[in-house]
Backbone and ligand atoms as CSV (ligand in chain L), in Angstrom:
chain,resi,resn,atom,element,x,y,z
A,1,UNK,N,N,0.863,-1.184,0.000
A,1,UNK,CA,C,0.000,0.000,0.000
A,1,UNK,C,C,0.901,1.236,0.000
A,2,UNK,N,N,1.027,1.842,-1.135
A,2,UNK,CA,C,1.796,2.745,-1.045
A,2,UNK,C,C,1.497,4.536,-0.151
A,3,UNK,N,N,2.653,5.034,0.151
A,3,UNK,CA,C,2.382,5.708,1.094
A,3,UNK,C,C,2.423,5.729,2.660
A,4,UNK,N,N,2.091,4.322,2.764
A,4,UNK,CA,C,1.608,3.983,4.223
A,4,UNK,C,C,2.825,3.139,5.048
A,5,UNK,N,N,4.126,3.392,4.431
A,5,UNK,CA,C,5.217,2.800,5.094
A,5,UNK,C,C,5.580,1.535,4.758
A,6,UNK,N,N,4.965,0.822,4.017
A,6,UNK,CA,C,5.017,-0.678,4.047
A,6,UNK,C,C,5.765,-1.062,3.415
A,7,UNK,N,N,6.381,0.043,2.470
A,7,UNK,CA,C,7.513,-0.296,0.903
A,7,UNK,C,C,8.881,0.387,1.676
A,8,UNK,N,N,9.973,0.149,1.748
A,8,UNK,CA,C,11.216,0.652,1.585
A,8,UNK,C,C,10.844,1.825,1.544
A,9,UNK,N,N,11.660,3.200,1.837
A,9,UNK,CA,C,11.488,4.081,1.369
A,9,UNK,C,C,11.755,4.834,-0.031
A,10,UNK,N,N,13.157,4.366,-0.079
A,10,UNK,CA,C,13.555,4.541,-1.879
A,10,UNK,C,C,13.135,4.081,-2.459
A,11,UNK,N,N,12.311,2.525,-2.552
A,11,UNK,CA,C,11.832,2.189,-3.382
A,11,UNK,C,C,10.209,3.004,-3.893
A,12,UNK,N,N,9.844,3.285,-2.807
A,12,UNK,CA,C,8.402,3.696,-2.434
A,12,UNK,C,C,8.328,5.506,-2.979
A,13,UNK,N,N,9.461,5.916,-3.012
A,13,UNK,CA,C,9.694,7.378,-3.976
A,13,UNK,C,C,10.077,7.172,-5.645
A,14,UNK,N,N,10.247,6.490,-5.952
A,14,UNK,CA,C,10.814,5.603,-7.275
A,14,UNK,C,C,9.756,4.885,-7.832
A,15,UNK,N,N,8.604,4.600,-6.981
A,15,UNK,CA,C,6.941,3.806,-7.709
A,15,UNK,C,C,6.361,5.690,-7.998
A,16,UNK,N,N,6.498,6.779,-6.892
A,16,UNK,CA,C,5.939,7.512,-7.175
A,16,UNK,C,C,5.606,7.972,-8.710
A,17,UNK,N,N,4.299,8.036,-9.141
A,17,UNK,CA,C,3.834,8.604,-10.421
A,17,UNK,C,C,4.223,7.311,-11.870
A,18,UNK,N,N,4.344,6.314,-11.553
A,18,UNK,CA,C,4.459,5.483,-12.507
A,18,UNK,C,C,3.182,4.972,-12.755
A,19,UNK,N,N,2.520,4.306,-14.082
A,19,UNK,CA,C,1.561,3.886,-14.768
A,19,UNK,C,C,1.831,2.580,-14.761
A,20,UNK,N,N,0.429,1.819,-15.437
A,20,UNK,CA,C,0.037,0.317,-15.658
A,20,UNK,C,C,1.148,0.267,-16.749
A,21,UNK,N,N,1.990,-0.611,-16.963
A,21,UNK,CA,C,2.752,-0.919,-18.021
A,21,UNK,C,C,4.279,-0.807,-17.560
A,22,UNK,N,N,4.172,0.214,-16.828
A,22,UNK,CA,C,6.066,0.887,-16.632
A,22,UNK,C,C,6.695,-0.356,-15.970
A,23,UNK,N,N,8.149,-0.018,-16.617
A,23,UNK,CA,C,9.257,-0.808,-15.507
A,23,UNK,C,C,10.077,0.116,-15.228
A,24,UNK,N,N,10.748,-0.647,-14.165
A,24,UNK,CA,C,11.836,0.349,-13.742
A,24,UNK,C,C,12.721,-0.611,-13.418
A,25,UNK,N,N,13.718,-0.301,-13.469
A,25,UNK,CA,C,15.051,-0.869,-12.094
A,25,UNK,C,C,15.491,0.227,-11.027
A,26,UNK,N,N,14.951,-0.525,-10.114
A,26,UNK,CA,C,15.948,0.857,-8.709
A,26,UNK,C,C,16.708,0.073,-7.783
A,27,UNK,N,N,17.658,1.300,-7.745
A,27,UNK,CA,C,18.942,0.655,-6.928
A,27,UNK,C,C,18.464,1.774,-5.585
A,28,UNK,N,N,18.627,0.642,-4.351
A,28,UNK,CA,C,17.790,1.269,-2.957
A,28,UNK,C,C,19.568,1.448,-2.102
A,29,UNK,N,N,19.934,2.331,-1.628
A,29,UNK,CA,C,20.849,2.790,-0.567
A,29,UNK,C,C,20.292,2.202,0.617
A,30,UNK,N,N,20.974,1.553,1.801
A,30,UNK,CA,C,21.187,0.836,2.710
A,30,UNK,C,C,20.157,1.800,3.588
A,31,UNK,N,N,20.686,3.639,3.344
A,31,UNK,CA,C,19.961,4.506,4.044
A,31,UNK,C,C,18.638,4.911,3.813
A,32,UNK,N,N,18.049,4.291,2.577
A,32,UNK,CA,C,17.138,4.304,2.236
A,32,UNK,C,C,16.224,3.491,1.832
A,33,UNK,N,N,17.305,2.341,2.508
A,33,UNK,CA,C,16.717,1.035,2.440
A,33,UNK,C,C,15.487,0.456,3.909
A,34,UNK,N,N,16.577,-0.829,4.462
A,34,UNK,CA,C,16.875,-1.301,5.471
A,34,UNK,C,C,17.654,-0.940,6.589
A,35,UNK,N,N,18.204,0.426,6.440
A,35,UNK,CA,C,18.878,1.313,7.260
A,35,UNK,C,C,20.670,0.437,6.926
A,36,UNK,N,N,21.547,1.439,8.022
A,36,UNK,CA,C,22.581,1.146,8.112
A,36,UNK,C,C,22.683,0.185,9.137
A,37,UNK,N,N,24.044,-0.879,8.817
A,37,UNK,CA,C,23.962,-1.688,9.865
A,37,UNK,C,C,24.636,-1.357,10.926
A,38,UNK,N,N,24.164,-1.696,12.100
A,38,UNK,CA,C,24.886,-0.901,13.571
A,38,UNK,C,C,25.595,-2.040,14.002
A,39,UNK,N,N,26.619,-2.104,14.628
A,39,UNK,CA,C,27.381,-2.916,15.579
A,39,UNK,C,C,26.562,-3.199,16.677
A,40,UNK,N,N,25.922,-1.843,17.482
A,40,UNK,CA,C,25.280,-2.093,18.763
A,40,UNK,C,C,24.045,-3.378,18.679
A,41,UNK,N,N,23.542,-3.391,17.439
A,41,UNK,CA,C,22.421,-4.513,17.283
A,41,UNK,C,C,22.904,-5.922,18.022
A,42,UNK,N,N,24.045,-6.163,17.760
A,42,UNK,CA,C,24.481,-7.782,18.362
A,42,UNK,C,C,24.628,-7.356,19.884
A,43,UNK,N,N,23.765,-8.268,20.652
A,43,UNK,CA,C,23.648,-8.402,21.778
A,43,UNK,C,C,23.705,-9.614,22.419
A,44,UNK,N,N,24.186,-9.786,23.341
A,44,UNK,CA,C,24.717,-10.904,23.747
A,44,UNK,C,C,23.536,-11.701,25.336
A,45,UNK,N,N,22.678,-12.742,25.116
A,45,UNK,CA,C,21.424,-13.020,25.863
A,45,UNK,C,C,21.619,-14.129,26.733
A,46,UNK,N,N,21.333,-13.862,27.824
A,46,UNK,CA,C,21.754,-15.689,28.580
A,46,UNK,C,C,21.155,-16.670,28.047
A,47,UNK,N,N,21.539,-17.831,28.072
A,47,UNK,CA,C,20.805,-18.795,27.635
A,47,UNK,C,C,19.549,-19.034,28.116
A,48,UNK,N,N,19.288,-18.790,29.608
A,48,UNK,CA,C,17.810,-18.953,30.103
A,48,UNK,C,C,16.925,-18.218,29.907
A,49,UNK,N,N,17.083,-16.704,28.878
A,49,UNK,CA,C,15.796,-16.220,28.123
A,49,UNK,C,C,15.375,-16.694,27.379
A,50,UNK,N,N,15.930,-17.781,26.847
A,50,UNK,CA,C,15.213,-18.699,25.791
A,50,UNK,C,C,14.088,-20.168,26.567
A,51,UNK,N,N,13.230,-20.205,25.631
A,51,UNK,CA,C,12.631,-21.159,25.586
A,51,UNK,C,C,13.612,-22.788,25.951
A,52,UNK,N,N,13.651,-23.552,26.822
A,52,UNK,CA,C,14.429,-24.096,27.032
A,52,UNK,C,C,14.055,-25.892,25.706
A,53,UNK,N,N,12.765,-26.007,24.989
A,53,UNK,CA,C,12.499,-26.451,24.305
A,53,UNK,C,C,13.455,-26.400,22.666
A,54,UNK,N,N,13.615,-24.871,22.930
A,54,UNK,CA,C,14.496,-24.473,21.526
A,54,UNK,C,C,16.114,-24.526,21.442
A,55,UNK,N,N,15.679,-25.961,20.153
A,55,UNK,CA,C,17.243,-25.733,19.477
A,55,UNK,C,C,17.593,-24.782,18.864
A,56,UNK,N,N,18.431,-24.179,19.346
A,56,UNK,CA,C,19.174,-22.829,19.072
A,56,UNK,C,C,20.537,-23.439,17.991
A,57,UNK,N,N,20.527,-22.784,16.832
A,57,UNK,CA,C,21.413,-23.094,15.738
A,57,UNK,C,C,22.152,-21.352,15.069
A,58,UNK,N,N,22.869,-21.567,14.738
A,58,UNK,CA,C,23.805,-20.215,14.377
A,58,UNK,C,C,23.018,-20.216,12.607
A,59,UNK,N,N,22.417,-18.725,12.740
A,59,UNK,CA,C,22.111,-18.851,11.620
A,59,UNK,C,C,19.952,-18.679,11.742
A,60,UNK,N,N,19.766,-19.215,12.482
A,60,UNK,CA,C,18.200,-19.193,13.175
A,60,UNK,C,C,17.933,-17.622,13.093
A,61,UNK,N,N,16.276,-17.935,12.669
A,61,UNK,CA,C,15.832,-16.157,13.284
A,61,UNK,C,C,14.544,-16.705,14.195
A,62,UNK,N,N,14.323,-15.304,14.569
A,62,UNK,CA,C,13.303,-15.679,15.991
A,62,UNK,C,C,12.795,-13.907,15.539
A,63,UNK,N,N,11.719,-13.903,16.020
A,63,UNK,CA,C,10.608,-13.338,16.579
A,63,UNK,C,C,10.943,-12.354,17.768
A,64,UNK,N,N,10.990,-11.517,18.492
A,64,UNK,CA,C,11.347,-11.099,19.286
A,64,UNK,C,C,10.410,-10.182,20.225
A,65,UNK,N,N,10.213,-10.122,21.190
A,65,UNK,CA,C,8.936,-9.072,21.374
A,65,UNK,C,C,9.455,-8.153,22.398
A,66,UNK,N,N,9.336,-7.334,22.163
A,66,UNK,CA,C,10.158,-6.198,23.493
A,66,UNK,C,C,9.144,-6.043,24.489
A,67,UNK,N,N,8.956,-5.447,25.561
A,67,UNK,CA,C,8.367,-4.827,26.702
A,67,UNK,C,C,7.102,-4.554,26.234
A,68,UNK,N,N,6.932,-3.365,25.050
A,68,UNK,CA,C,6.019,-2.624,24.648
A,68,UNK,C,C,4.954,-3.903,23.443
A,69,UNK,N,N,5.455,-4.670,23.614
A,69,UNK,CA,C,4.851,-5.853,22.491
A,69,UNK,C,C,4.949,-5.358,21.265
A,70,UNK,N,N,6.168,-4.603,20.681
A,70,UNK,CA,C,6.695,-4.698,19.438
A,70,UNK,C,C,7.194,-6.183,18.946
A,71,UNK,N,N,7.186,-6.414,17.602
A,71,UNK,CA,C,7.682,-7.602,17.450
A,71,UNK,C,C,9.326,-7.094,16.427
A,72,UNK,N,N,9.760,-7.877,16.684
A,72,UNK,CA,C,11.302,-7.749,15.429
A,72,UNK,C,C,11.952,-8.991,15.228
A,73,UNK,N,N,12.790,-8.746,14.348
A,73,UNK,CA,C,13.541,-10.292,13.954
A,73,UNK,C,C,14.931,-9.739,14.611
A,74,UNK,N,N,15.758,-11.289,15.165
A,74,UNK,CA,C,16.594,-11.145,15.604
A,74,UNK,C,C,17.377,-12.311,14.632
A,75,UNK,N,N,18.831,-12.275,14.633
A,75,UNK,CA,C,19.277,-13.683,14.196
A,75,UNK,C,C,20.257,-13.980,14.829
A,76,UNK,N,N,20.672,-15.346,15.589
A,76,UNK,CA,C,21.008,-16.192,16.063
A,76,UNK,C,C,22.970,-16.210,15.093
A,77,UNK,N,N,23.598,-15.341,16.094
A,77,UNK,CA,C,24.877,-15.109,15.831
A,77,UNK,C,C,25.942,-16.324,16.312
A,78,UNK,N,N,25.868,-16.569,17.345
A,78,UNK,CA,C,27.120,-17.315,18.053
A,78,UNK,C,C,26.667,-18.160,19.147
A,79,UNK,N,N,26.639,-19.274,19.582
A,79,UNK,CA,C,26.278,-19.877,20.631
A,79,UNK,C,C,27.589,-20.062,21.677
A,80,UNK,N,N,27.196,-19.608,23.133
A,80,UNK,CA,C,28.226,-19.346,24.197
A,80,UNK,C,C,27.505,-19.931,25.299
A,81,UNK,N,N,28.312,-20.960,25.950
A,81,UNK,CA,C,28.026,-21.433,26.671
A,81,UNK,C,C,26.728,-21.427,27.630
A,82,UNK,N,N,27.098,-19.633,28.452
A,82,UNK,CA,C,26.250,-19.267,29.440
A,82,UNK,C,C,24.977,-18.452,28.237
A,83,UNK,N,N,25.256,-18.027,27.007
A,83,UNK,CA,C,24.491,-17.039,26.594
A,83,UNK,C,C,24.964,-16.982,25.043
A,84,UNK,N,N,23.880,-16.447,24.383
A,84,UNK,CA,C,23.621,-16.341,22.680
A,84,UNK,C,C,23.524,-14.925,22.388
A,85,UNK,N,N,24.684,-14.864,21.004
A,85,UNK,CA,C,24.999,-13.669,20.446
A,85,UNK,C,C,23.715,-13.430,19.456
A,86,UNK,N,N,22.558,-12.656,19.540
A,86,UNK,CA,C,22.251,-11.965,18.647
A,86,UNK,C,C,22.320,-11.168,17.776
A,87,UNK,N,N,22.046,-11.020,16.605
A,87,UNK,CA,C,21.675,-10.255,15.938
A,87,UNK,C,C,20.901,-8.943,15.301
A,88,UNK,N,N,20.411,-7.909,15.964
A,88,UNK,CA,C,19.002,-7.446,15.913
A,88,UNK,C,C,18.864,-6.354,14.332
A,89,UNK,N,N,20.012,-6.174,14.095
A,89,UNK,CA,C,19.954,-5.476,12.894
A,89,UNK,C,C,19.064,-6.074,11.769
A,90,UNK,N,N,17.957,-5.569,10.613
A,90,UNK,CA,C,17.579,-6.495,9.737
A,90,UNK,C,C,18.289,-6.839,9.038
A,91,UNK,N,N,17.856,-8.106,8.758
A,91,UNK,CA,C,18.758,-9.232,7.863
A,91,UNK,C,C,19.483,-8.603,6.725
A,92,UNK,N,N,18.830,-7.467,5.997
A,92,UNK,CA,C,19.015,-6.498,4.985
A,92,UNK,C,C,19.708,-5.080,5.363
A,93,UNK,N,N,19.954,-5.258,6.719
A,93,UNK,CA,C,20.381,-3.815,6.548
A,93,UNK,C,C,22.155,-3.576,6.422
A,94,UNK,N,N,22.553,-2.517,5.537
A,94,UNK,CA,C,23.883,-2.221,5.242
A,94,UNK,C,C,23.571,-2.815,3.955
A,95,UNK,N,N,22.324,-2.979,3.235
A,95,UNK,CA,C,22.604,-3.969,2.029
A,95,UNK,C,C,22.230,-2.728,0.954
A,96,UNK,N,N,22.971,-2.763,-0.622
A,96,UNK,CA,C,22.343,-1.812,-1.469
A,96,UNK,C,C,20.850,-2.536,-1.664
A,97,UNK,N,N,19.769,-2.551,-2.360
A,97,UNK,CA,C,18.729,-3.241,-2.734
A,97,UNK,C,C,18.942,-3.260,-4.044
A,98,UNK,N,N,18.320,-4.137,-4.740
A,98,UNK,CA,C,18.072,-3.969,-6.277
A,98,UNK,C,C,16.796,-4.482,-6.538
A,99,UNK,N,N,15.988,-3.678,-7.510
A,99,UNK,CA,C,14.696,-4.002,-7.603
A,99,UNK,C,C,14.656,-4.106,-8.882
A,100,UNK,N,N,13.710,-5.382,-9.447
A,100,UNK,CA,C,13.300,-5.051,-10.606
A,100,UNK,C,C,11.376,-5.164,-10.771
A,101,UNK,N,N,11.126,-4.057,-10.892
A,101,UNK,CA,C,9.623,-3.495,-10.953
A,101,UNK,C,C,9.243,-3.911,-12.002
A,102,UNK,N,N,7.914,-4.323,-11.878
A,102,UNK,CA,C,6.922,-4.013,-13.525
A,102,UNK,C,C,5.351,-3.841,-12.807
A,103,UNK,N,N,4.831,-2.519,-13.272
A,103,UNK,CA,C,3.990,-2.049,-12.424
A,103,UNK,C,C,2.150,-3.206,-13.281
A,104,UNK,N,N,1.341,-4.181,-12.547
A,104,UNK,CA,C,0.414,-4.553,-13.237
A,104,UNK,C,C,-0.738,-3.993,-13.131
A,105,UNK,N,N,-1.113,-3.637,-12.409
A,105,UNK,CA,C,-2.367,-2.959,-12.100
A,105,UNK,C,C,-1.979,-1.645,-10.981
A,106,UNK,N,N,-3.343,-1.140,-10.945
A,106,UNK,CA,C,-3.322,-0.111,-9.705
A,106,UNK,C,C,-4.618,0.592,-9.217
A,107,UNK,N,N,-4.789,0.221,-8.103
A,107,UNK,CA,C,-6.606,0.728,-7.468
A,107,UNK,C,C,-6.438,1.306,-6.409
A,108,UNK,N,N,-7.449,1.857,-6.214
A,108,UNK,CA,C,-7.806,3.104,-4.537
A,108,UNK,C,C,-7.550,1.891,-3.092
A,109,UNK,N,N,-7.160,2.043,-2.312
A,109,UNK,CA,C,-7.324,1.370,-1.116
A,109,UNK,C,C,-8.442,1.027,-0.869
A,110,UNK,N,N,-8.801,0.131,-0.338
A,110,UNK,CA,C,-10.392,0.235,0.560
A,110,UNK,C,C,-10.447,0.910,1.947
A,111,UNK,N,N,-11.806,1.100,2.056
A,111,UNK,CA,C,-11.640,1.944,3.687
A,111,UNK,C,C,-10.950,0.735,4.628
A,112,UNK,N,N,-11.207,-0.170,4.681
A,112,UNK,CA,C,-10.596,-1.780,5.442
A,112,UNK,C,C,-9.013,-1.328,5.185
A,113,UNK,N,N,-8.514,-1.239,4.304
A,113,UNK,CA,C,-7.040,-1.216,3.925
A,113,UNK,C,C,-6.588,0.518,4.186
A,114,UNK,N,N,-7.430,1.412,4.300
A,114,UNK,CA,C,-7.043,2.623,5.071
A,114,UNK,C,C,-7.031,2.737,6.258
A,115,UNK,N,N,-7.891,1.738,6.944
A,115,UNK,CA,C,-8.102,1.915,8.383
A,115,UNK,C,C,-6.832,0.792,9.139
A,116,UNK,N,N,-6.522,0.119,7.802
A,116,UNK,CA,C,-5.123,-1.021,8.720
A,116,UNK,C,C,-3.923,-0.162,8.867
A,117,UNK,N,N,-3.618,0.696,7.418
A,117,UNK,CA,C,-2.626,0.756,6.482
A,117,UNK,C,C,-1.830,-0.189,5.941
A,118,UNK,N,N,-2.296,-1.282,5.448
A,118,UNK,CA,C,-1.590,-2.119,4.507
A,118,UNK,C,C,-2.575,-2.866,3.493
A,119,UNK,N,N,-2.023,-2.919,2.711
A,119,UNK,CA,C,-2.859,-3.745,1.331
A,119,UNK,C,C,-3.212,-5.139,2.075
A,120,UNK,N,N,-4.642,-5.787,2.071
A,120,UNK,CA,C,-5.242,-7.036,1.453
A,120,UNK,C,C,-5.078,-8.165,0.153
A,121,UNK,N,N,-5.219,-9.252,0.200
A,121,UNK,CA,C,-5.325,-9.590,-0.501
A,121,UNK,C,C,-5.607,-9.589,-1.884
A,122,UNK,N,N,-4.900,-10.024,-2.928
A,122,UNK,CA,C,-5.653,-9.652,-4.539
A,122,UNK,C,C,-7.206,-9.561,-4.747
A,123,UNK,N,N,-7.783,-10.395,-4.050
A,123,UNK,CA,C,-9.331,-10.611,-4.201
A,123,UNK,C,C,-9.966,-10.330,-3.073
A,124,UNK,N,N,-9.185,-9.059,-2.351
A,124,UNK,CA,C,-10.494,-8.282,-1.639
A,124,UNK,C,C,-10.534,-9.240,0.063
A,125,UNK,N,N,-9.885,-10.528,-0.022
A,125,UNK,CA,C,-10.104,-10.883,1.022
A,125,UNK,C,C,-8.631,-10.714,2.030
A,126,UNK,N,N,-8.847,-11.266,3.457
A,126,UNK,CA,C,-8.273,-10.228,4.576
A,126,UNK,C,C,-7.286,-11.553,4.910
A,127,UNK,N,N,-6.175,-11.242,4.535
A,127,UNK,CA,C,-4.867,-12.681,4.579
A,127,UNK,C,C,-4.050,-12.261,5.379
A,128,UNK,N,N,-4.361,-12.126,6.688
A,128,UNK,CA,C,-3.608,-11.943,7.693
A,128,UNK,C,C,-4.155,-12.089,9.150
L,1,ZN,ZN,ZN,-5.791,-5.681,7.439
């Protein structure tokens, strides 16, 4: 749903004003991507915040929910004895993007899809 945050940002200035038919290629900046990648993101977690059910593997992503019940992806850096190196940066960030667009259609939001801010399904129904 454009506008409403859900696209990259460079990419989402780069759909601006294009028609049924157009292509494009855009090349997305890290800063205008997925952001820059921070060092501070890897954080280092005891082992007993985890689910003691979960095999923990280098390379794993997880779900993460902070205090405020935000959710984010984390990924599973280093396994240490007492505690696990995370990841929290997105998987994408520090990355250039490359897109290749071809615009097929294009319609008004519905009030349902204004009142979420994000696009529905192709056929109107609610896939989430
Ligand atoms: Zn919805």
């Amino acid at each position: 749903m454009h506008g409403s945050g859900q696209i990259v940002p460079g990419l989402e200035r780069s759909l601006e004003g294009l028609v049924v038919g157009d292509e494009r290629k855009v090349v997305v900046e890290p800063g205008d991507g997925y952001g820059e990648y921070q060092p501070d993101g890897l954080q280092e977690i005891p082992r007993d915040a985890f689910p003691r059910e979960v095999n923990l593997e280098i390379g794993q992503q997880f779900e993460a929910r902070s205090p405020k019940g935000e959710t984010f992806p984390m990924i599973v850096k280093e396994l240490r004895r007492e505690s696990i190196v995370v990841d929290l940066n997105h998987p994408l960030a520090g990355r250039t993007l490359h897109f290749d667009v071809r615009v097929l259609s294009i319609r008004d939001a519905t009030p349902a899809e204004l009142s979420h801010g994000h696009a529905h399904g192709p056929h109107g129904g609610h896939e989430h």
